[in-house]
C-alpha positions in Angstrom: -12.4 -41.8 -116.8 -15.3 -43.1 -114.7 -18.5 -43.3 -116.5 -22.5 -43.9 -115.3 -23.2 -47.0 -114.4 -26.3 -48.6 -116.3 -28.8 -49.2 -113.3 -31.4 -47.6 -111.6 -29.4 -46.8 -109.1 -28.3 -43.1 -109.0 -24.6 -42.5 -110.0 -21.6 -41.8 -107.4 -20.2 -38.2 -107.2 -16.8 -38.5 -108.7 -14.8 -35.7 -106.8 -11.6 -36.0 -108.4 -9.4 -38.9 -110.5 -5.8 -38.8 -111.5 -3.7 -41.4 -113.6 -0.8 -42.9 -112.8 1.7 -45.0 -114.6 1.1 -48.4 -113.5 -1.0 -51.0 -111.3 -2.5 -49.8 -107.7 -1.0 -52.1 -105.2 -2.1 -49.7 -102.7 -3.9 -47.1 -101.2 -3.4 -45.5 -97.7 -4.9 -41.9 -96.1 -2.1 -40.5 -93.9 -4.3 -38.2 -92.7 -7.9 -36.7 -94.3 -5.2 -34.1 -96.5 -3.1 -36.5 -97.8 -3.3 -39.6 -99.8 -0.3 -42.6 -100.7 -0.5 -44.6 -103.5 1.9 -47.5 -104.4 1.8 -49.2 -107.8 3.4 -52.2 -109.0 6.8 -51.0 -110.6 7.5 -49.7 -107.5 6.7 -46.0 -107.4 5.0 -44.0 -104.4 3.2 -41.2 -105.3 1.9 -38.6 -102.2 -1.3 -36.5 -102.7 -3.4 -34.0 -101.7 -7.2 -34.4 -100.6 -7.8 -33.4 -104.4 -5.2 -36.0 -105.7 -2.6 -33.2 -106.4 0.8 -35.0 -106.8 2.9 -33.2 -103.8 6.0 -35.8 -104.4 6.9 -38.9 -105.7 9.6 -41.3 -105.1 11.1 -45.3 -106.2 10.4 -47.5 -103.4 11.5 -50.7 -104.8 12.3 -52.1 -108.3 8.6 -54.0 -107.9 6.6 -53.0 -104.9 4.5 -56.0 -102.9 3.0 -53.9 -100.0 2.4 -50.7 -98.4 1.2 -49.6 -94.8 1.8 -46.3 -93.0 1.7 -45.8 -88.9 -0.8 -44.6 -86.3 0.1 -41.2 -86.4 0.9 -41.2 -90.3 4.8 -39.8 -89.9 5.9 -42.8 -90.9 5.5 -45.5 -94.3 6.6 -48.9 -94.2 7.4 -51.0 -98.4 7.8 -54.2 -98.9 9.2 -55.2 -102.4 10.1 -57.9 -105.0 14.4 -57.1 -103.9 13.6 -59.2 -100.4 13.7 -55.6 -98.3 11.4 -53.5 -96.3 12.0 -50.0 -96.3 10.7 -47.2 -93.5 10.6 -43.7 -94.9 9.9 -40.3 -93.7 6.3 -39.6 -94.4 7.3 -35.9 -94.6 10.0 -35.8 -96.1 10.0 -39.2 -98.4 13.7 -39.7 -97.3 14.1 -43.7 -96.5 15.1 -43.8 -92.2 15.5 -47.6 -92.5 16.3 -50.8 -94.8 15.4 -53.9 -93.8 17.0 -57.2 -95.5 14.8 -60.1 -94.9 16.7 -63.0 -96.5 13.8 -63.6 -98.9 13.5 -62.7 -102.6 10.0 -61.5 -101.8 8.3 -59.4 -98.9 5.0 -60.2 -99.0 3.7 -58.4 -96.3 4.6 -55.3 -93.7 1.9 -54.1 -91.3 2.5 -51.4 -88.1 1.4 -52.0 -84.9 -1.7 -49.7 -83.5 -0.1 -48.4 -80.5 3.8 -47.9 -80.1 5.2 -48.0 -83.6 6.3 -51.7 -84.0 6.6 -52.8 -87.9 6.0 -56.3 -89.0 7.6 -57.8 -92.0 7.0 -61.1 -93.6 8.4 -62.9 -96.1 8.6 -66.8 -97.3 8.6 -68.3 -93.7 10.4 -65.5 -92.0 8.9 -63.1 -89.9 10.4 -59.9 -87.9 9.6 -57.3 -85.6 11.3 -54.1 -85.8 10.6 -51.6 -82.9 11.0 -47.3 -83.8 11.9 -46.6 -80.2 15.4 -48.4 -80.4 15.6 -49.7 -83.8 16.0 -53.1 -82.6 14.6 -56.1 -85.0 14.1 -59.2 -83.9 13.3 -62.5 -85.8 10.6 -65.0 -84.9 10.9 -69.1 -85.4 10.6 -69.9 -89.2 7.4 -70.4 -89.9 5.8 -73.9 -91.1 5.1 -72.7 -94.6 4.8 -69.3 -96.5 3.6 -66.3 -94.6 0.2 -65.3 -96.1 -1.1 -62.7 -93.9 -0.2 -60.8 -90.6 -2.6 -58.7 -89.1 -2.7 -57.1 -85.6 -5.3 -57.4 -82.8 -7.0 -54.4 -82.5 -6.1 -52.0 -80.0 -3.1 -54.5 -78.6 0.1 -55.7 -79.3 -0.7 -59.0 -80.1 -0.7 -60.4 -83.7 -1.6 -63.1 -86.3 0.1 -65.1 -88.7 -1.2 -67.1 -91.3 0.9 -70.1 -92.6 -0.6 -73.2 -94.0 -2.8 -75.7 -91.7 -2.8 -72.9 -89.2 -3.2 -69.1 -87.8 -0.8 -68.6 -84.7 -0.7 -65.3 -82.8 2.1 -64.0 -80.7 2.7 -61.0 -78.7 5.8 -58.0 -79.4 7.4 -59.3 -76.3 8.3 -62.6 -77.1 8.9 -65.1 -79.8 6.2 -67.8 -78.4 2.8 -68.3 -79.9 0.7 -67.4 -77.1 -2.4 -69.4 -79.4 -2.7 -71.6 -82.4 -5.5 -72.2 -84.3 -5.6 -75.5 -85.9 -7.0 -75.5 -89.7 -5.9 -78.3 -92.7 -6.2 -75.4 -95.5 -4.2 -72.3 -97.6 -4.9 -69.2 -95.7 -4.6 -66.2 -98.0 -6.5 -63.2 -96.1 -7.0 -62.4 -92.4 -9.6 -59.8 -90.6 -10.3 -59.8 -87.0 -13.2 -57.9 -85.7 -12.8 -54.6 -84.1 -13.9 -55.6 -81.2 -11.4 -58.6 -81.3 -13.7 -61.2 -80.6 -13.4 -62.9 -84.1 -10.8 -63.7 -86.3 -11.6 -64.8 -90.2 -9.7 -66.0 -92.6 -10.6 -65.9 -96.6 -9.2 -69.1 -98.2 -7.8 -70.6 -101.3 -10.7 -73.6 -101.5 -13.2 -71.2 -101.0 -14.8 -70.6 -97.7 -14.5 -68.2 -95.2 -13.2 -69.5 -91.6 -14.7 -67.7 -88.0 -12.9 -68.6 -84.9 -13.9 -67.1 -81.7 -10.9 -66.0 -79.9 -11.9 -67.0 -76.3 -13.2 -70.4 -76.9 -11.4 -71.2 -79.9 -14.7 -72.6 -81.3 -14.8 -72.3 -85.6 -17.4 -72.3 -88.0 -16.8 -72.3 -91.7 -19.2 -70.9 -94.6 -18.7 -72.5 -97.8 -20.7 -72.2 -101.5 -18.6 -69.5 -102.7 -17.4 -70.4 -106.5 -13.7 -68.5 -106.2 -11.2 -68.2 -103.4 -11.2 -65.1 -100.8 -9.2 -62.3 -100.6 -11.5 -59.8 -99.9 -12.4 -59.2 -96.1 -14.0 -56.3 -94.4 -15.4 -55.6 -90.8 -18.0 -52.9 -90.2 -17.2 -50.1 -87.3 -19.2 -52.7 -84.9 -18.2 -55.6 -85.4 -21.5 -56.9 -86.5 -21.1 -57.8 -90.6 -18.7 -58.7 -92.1 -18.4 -58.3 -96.1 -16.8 -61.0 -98.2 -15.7 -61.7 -101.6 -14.9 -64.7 -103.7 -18.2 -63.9 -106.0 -19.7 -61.5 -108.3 -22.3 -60.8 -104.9 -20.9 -59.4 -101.9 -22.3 -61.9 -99.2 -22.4 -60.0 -95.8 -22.6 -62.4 -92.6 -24.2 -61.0 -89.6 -22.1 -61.4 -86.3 -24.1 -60.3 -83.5 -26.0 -62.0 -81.2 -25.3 -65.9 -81.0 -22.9 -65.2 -84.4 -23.5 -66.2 -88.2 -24.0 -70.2 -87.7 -27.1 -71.0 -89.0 -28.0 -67.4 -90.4 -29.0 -66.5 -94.1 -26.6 -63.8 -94.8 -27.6 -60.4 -97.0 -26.5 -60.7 -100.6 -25.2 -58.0 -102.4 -26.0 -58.1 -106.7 -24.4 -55.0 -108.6 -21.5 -56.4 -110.0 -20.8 -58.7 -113.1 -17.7 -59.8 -112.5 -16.0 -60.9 -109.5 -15.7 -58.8 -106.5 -12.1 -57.7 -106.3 -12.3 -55.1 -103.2 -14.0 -54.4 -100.0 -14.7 -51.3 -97.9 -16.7 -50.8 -94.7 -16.7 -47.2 -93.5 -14.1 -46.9 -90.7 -17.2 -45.6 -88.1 -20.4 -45.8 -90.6 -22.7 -48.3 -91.8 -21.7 -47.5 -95.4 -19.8 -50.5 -97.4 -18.3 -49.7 -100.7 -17.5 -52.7 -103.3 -15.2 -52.5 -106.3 -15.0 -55.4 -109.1 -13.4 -56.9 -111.6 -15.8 -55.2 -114.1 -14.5 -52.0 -112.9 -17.8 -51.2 -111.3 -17.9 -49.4 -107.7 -20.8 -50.1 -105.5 -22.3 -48.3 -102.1 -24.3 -49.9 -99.9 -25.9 -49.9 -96.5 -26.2 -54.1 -95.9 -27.9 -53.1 -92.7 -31.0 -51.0 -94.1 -31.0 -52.8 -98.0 -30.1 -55.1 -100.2 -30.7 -52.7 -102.6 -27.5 -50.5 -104.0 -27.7 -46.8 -103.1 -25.3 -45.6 -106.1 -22.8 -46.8 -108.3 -20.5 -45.9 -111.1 -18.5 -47.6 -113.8 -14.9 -47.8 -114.6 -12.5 -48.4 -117.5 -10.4 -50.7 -115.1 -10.6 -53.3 -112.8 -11.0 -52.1 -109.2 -7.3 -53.0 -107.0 -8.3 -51.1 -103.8 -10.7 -49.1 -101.7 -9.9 -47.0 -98.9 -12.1 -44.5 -96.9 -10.6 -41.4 -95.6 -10.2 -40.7 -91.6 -13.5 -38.0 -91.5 -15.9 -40.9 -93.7 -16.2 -38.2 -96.0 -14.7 -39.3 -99.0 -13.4 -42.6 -100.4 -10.3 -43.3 -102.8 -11.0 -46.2 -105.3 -7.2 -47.1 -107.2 -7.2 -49.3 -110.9 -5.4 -52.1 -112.5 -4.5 -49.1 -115.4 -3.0 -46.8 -112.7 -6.4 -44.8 -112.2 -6.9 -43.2 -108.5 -10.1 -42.0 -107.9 -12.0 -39.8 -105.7 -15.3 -39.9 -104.6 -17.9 -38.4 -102.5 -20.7 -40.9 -100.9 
């Protein structure tokens, strides 16, 4: 159960928490009524607003990844059995298997605009379209697929490989651009307004390239790899991990080179998830120490409430109004609560 954080900040409004069986591996809002969760073993659990278990089915025998569509009719798995599944968000019955050829799907991810699924695994990577059910399979990739994330508002995406992020578009099997980089990518974010894409990496620094010039900066000094990425509605901070402080670079203007960037303390262990509100200024940090942190970077350093967990914090998502935000546990807790 969540309990009052010792600070002087005042505590977060806890709306509503429910316990599952297992490890949150994921967290997705299909719409503001109705909440997915995915945990480790495999099992996807649909709920209400007020965490009420409507349904719950077996994805996989080990689940890896989660991601739903634009419209939220549709939820794509990716599991430890080398398949991606798409299901019927309404009715939980599976449409479509997927066989990768892997042991491992690491990551699936739909498009924002016409329903295109990707799914990665080891080096291979595939595009599977809903209009025709066609799935076609891009070059072998030079390592291990990371990351895929797409471009907002296009049909262009990224891959992250080692030594280098290439992006392609749905209509054809070409990287359009390449961006050169001798390291282990693990996390990708590009801005919403699509002029930057970051990467989080395993030697601990954080990677800017700006997409029309291909110019880079890196930021280094962080003490543990990054994983945890997240944009604000403007494009104007970004909020990383890879410390117990949440270190928030500004990106407007001439960008962060040179910049001091806002620093985050609330958290005694190691930040573990990352949260920008999907049209506010309100950032919400979770941590290994199970504590859950809001902020505003923009107005303060200083943290506006908090609360304490018994369980390392796996995800954060917000809901589609901004209302609410769902916080999911390493012991299976999903919580609710109200900023």
């Amino acid at each position: 159960m969540p309990g009052v954080m010792q600070s002087s900040a005042p505590a977060l409004r806890t709306v509503q928490d429910r316990k599952l069986d297992d490890f949150v591996v994921a967290l997705r809002w299909l719409s503001s009524k109705q909440l997915v969760a995915g945990v480790a073993g495999g099992a996807v659990t649909l709920m209400s607003k007020d965490l009420e278990v409507l349904a719950q089915f077996c994805s996989h025998n080990g689940l890896n990844c989660l991601c739903s569509n634009a419209s939220g009719d549709r939820l794509a798995t990716g599991g430890q059995d080398g398949k991606a599944r798409i299901w019927d968000a309404a009715t939980l019955r599976c449409i479509e298997e997927i066989s990768v050829g892997v042991q491992w799907v690491e990551c699936v991810a739909y498009s924002p605009t016409r329903g295109y699924l990707l799914v990665a695994g080891g080096r291979k990577l595939l595009l599977h379209s809903a209009s025709d059910r066609t799935l076609i399979a891009y070059p072998e990739q030079p390592s291990t697929v990371s990351d895929v994330q797409w471009q907002p508002d296009s049909l262009f995406f990224t891959v992250a490989a080692y030594g280098k992020l290439s992006t392609f578009s749905a209509s054809s099997t070409k990287a359009v651009k390449e961006f050169a980089w001798k390291g282990s990518i693990l996390k990708v974010a590009w801005s919403p307004d699509a002029n930057y894409v970051v990467t989080g990496n395993q030697d601990a620094t954080v990677h800017f390239w700006y997409r029309k010039t291909g110019r880079d900066l890196e930021m280094s000094g962080y003490p543990a790899k990054i994983r945890e990425l997240s944009w604000d509605s403007g494009s104007t901070l970004l909020a990383t991990g890879g410390s117990p402080v949440v270190t928030v670079w500004k990106c407007d203007g001439k960008g962060p080179s040179g910049t001091r960037p806002i620093e985050l303390k609330g958290h005694h262990g190691f930040v573990s998830a990352l949260a920008f509100q999907r049209r506010g200024r309100l950032l919400v940090s979770g941590g290994r120490d199970g504590r859950v942190c809001l902020w505003e970077p923009k107005r303060s350093e200083r943290m506006l409430s908090g609360i304490e967990l018994a369980s390392p914090v796996t995800q954060i998502e917000w809901d589609p109004t901004d209302l609410f935000f769902a916080v999911g546990t390493e012991d299976g807790t999903v919580a609710l609560f109200e900023p």
